[in-house]
HTML snippet that shows the backbone in 3Dmol.js (N, CA, C, O; Angstrom):
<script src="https://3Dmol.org/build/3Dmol-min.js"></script>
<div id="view" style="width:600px;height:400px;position:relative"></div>
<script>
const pdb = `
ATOM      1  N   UNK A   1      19.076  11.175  69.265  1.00  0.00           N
ATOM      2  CA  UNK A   1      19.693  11.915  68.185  1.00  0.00           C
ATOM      3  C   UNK A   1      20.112  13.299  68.692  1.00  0.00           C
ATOM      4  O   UNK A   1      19.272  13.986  69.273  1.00  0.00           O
ATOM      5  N   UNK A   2      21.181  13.686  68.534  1.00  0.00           N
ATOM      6  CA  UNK A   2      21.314  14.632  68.348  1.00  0.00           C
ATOM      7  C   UNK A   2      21.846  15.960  67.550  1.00  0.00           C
ATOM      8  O   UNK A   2      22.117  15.514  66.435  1.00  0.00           O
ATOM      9  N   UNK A   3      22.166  17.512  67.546  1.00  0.00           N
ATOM     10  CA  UNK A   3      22.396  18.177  66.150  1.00  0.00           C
ATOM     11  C   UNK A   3      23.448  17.566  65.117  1.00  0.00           C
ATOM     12  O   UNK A   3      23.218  17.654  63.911  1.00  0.00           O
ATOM     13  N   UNK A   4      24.125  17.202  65.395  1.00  0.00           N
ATOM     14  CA  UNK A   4      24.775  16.631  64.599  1.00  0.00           C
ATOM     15  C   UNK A   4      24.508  14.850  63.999  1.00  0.00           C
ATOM     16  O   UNK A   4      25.216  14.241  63.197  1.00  0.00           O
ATOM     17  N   UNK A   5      23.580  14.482  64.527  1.00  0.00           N
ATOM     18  CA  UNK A   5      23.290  13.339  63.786  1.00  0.00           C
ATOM     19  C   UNK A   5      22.727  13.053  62.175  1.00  0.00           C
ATOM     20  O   UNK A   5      21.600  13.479  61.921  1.00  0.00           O
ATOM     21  N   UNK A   6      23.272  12.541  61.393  1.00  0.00           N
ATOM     22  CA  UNK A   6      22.531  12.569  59.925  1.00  0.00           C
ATOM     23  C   UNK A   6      21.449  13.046  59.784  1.00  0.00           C
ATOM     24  O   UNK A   6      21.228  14.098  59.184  1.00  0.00           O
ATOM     25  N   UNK A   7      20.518  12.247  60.386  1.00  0.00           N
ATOM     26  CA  UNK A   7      18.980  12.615  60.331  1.00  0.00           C
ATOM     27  C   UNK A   7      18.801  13.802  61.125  1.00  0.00           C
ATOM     28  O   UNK A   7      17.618  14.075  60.921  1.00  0.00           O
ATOM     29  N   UNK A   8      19.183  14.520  61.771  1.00  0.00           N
ATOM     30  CA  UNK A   8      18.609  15.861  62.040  1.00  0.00           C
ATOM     31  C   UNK A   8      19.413  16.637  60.804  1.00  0.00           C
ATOM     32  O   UNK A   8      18.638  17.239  60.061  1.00  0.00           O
ATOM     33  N   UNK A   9      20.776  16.734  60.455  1.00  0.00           N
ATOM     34  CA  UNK A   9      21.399  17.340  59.368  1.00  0.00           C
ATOM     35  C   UNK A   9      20.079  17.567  58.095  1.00  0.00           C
ATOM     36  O   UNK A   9      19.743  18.581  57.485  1.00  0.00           O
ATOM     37  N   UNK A  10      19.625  16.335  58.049  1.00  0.00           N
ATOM     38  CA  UNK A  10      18.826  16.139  56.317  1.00  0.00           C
ATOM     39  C   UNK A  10      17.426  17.074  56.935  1.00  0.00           C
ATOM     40  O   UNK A  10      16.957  17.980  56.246  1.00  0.00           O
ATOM     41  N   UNK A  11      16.729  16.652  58.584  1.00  0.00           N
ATOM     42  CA  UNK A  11      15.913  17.596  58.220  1.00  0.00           C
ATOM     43  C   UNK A  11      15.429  19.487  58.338  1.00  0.00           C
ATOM     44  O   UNK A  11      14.528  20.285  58.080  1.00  0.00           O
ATOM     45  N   UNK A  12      17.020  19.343  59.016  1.00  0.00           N
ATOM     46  CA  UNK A  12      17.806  21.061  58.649  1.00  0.00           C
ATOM     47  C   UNK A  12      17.878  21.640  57.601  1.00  0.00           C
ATOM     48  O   UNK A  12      17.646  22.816  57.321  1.00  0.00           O
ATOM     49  N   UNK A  13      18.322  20.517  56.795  1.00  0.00           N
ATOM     50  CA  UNK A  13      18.352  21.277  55.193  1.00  0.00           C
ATOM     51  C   UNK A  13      16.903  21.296  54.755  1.00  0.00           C
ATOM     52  O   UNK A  13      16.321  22.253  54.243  1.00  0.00           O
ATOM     53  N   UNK A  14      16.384  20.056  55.041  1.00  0.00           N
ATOM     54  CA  UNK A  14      15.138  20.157  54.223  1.00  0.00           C
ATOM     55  C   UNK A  14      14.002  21.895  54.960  1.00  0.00           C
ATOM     56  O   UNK A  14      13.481  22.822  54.339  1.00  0.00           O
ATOM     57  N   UNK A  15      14.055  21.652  56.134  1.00  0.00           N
ATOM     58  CA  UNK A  15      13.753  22.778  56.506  1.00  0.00           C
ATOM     59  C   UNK A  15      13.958  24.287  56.079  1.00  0.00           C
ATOM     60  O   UNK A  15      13.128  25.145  55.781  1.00  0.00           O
ATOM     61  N   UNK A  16      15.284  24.328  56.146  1.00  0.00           N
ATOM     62  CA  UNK A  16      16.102  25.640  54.820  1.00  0.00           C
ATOM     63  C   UNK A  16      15.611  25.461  53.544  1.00  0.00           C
ATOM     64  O   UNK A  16      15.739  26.422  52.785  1.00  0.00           O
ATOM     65  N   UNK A  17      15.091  24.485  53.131  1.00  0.00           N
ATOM     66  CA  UNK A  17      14.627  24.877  51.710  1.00  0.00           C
ATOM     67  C   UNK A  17      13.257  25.240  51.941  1.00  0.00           C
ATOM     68  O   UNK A  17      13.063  26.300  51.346  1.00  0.00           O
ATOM     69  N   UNK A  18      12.288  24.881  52.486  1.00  0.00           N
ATOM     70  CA  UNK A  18      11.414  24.977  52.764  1.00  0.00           C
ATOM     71  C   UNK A  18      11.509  26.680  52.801  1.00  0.00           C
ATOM     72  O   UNK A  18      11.282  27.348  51.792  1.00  0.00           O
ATOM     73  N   UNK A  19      11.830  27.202  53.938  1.00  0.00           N
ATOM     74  CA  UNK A  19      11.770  28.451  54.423  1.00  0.00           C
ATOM     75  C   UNK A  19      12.153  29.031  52.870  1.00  0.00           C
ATOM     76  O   UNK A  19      11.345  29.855  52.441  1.00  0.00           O
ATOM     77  N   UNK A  20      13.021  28.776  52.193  1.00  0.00           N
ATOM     78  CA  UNK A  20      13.678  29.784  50.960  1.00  0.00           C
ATOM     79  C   UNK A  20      12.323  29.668  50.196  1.00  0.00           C
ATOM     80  O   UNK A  20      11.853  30.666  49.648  1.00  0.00           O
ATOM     81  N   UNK A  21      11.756  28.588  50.158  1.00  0.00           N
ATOM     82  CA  UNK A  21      10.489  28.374  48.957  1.00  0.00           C
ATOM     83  C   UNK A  21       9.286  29.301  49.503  1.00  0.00           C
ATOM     84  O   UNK A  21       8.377  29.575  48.719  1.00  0.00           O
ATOM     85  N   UNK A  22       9.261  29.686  50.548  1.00  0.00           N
ATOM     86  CA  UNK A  22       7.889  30.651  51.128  1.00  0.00           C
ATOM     87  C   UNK A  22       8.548  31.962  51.489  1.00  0.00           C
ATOM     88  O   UNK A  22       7.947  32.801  52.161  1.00  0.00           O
ATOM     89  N   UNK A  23       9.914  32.164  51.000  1.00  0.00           N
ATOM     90  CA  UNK A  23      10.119  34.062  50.751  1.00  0.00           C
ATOM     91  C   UNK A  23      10.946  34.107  52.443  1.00  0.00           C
ATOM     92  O   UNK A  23      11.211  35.229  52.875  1.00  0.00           O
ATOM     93  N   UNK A  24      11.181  33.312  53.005  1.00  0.00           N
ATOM     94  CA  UNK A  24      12.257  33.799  54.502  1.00  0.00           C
ATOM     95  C   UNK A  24      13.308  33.338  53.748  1.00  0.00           C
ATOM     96  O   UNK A  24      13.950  32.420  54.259  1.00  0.00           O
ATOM     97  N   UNK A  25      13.722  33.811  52.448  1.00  0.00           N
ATOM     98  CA  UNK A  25      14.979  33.501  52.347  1.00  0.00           C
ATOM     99  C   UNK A  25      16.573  33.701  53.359  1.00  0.00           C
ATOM    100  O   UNK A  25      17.605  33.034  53.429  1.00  0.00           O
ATOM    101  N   UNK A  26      16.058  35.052  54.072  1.00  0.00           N
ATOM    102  CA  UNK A  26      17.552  35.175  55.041  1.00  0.00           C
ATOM    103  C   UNK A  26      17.552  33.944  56.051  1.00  0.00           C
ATOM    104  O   UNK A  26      18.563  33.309  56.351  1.00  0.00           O
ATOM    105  N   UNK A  27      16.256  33.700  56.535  1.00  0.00           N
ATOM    106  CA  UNK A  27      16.092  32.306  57.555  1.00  0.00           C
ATOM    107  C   UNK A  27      17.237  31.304  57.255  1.00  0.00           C
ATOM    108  O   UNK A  27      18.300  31.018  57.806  1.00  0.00           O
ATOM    109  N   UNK A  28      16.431  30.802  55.912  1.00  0.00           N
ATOM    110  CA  UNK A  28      17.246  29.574  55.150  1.00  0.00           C
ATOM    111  C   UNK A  28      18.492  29.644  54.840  1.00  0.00           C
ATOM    112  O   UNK A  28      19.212  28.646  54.782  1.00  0.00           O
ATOM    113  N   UNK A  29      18.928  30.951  54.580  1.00  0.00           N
ATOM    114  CA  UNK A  29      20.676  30.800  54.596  1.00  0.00           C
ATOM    115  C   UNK A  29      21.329  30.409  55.667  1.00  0.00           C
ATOM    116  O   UNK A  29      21.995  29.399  55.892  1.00  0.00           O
ATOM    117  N   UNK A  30      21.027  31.443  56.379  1.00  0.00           N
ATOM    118  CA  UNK A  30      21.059  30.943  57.902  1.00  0.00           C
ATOM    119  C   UNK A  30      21.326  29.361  58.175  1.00  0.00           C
ATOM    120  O   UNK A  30      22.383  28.771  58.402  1.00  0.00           O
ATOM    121  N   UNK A  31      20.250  28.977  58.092  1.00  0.00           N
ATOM    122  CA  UNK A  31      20.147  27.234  58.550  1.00  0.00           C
ATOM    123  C   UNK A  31      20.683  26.669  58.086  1.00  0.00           C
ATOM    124  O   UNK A  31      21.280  25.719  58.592  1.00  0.00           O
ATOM    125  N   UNK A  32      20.736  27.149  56.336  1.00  0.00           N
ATOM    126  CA  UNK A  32      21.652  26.145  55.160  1.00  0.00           C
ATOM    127  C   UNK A  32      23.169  26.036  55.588  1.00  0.00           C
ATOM    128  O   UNK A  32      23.787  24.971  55.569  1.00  0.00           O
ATOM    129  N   UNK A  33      23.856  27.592  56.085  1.00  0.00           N
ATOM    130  CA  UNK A  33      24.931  27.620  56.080  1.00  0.00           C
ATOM    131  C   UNK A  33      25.238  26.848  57.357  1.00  0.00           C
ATOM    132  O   UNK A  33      26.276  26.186  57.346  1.00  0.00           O
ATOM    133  N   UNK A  34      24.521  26.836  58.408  1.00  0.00           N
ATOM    134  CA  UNK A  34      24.700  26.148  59.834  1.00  0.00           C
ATOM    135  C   UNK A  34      25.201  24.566  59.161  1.00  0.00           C
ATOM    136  O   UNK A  34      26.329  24.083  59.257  1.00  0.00           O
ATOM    137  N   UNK A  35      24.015  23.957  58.476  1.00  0.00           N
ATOM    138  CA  UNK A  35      24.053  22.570  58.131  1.00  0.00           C
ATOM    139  C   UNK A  35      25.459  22.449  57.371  1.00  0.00           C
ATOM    140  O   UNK A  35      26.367  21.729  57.787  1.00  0.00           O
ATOM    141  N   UNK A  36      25.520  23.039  56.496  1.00  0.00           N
ATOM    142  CA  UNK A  36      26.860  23.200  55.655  1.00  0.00           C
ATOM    143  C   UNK A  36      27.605  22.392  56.162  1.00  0.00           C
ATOM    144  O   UNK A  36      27.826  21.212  55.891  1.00  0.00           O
ATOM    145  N   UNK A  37      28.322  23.611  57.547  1.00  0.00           N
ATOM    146  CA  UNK A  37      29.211  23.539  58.670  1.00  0.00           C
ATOM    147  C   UNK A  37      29.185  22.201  58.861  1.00  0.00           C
ATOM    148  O   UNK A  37      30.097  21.455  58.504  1.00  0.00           O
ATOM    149  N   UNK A  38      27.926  21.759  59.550  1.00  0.00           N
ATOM    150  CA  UNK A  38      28.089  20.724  60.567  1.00  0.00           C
ATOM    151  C   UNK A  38      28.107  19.622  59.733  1.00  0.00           C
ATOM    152  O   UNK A  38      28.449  18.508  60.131  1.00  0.00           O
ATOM    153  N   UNK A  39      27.638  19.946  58.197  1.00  0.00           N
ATOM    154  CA  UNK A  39      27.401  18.306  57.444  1.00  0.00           C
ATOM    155  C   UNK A  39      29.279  17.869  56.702  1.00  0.00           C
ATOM    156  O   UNK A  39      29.796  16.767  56.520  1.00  0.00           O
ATOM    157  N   UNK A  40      29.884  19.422  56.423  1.00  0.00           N
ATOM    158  CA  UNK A  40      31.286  19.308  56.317  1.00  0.00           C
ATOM    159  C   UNK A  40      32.006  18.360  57.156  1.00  0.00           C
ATOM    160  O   UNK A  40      32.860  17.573  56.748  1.00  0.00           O
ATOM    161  N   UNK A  41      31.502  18.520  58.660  1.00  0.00           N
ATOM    162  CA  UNK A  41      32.420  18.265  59.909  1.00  0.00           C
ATOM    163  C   UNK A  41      31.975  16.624  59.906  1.00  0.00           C
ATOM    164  O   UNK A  41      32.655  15.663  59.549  1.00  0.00           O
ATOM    165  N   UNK A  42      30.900  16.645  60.316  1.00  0.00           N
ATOM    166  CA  UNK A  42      30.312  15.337  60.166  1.00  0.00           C
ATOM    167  C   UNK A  42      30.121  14.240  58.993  1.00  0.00           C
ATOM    168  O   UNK A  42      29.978  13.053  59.285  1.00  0.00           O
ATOM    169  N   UNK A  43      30.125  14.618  57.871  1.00  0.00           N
ATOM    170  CA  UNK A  43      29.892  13.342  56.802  1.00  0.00           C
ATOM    171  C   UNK A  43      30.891  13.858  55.926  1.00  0.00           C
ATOM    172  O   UNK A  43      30.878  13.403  54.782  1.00  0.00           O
ATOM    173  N   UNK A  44      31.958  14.909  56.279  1.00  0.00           N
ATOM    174  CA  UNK A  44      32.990  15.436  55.360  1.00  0.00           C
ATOM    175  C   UNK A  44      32.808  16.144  53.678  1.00  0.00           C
ATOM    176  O   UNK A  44      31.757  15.989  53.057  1.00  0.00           O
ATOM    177  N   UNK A  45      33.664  16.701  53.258  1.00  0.00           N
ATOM    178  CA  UNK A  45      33.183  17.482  51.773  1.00  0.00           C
ATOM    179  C   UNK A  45      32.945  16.379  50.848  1.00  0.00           C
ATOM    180  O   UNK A  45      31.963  16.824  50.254  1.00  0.00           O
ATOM    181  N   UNK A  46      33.231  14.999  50.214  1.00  0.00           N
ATOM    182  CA  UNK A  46      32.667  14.864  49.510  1.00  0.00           C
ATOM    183  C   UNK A  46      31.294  13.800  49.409  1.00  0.00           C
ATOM    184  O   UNK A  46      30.745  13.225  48.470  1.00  0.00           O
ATOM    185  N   UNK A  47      31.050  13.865  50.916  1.00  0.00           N
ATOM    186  CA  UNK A  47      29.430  13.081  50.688  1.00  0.00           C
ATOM    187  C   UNK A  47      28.178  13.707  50.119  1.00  0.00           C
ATOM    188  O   UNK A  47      27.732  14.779  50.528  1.00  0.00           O
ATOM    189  N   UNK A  48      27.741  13.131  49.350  1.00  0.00           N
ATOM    190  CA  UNK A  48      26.672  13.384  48.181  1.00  0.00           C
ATOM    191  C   UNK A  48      25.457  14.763  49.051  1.00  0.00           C
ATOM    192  O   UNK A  48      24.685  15.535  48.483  1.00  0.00           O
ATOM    193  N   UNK A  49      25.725  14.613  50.493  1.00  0.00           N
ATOM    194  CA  UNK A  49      24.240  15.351  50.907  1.00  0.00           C
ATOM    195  C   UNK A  49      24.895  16.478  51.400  1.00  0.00           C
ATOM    196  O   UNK A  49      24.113  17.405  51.612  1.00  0.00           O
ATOM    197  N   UNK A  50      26.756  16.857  51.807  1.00  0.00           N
ATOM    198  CA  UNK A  50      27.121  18.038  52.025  1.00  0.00           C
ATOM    199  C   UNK A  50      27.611  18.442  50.755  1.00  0.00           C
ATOM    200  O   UNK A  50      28.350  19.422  50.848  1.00  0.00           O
ATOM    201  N   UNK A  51      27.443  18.001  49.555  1.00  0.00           N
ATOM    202  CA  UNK A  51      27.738  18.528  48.026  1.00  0.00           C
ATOM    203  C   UNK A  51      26.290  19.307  47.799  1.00  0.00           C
ATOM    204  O   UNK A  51      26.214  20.438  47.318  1.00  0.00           O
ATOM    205  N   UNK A  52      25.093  18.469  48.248  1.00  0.00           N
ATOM    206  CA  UNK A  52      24.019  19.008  47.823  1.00  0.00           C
ATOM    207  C   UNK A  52      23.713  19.738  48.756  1.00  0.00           C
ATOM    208  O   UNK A  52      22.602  20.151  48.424  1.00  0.00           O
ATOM    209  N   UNK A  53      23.960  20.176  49.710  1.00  0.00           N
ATOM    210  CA  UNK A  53      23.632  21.595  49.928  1.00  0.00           C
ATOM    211  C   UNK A  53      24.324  22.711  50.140  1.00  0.00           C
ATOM    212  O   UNK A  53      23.872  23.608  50.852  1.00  0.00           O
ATOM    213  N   UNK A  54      25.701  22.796  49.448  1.00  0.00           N
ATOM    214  CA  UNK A  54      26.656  23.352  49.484  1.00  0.00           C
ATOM    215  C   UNK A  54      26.083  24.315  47.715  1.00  0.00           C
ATOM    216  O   UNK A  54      26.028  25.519  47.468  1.00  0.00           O
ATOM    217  N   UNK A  55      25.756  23.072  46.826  1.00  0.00           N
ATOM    218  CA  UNK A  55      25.021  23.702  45.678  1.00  0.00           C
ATOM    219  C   UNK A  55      23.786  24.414  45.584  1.00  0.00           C
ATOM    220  O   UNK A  55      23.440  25.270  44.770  1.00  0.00           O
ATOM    221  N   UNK A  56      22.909  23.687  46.996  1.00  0.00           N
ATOM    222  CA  UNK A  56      21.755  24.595  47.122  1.00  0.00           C
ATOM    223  C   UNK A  56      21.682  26.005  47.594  1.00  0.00           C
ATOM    224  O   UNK A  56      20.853  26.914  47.554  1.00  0.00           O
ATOM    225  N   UNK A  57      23.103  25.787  48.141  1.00  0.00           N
ATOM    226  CA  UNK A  57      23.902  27.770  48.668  1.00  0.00           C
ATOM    227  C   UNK A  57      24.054  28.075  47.607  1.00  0.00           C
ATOM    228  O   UNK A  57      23.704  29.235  47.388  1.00  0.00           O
ATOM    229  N   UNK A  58      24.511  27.444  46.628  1.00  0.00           N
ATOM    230  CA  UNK A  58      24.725  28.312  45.821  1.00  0.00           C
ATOM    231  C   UNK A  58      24.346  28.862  44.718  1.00  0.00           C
ATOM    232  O   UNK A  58      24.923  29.632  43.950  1.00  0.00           O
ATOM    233  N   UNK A  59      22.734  28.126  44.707  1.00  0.00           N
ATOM    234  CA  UNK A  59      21.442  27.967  44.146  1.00  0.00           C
ATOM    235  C   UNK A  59      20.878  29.562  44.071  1.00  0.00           C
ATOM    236  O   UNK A  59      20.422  30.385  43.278  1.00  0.00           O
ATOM    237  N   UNK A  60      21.245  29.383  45.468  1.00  0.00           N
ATOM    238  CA  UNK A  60      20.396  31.165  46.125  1.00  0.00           C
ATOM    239  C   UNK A  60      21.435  32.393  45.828  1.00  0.00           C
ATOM    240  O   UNK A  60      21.372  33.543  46.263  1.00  0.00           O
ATOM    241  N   UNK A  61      22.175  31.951  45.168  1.00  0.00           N
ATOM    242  CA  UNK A  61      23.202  33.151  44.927  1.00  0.00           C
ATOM    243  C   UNK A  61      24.410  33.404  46.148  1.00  0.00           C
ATOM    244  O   UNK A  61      25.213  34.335  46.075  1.00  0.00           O
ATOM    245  N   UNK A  62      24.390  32.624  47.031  1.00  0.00           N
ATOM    246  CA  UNK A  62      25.122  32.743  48.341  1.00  0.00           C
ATOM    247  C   UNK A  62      26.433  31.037  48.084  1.00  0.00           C
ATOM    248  O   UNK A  62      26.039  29.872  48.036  1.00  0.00           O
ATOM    249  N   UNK A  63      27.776  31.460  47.984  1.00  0.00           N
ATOM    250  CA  UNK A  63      28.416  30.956  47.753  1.00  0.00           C
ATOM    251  C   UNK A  63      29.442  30.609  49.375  1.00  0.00           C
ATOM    252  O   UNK A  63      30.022  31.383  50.136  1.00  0.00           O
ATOM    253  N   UNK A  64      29.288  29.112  49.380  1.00  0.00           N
ATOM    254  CA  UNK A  64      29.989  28.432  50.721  1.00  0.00           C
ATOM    255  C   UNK A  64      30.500  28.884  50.910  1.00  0.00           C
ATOM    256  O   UNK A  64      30.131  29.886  50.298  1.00  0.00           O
ATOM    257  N   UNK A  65      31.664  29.246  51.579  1.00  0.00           N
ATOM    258  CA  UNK A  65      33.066  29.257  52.307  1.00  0.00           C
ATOM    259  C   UNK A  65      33.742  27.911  52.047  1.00  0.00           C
ATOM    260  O   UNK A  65      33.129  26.870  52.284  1.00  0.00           O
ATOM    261  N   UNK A  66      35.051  27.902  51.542  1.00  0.00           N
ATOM    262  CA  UNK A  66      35.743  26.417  50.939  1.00  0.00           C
ATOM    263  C   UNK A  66      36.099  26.417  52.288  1.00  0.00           C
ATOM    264  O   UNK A  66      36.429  27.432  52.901  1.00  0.00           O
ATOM    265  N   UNK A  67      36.037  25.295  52.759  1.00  0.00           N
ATOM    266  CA  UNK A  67      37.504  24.707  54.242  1.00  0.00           C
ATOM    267  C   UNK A  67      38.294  25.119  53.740  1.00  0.00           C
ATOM    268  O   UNK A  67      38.628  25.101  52.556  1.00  0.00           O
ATOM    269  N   UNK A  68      38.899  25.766  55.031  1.00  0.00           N
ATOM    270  CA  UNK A  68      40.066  26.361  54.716  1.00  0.00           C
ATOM    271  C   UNK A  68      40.693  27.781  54.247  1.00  0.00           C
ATOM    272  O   UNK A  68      41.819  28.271  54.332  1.00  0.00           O
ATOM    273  N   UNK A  69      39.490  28.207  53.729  1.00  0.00           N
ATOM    274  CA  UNK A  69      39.763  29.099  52.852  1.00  0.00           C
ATOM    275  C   UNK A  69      40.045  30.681  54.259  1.00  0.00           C
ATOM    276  O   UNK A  69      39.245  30.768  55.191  1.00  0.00           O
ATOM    277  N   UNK A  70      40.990  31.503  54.154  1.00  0.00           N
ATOM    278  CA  UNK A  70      40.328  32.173  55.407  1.00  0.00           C
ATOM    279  C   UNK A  70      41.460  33.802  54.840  1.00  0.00           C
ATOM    280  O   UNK A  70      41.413  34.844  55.494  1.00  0.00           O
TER     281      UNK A  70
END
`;
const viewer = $3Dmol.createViewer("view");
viewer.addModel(pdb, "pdb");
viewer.setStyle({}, {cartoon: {color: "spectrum"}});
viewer.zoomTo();
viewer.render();
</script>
């Protein structure tokens, strides 16, 4: 496996939430927004797990970057 494989993607995010739930919130943006990226590139915008953590950015008050947008 490697970073970009599904299963490391899911346990990136899960990791970023983790960190946001014990107060390293800057950590978890960090990671969230990394995964974002790579879950955009890799499983594209509308698969169910780069929707859900595109909402979990924006959970924390920190709003994606749309593709494209620049």
């Amino acid at each position: 496996m490697g970073w970009d494989h599904p299963d490391t993607l899911s346990t990136a995010y899960n990791l970023a939430v983790d960190l946001a739930d014990v107060g390293r919130v800057e950590e978890a943006l960090a990671l969230g927004e990394e995964t974002l990226e790579r879950r955009r590139r890799v499983l594209e915008e509308g698969h169910p797990d780069t929707q859900k953590t595109a909402r979990w950015l924006e959970s924390l008050g920190e709003e994606p970057e749309t593709p494209g947008a620049g």
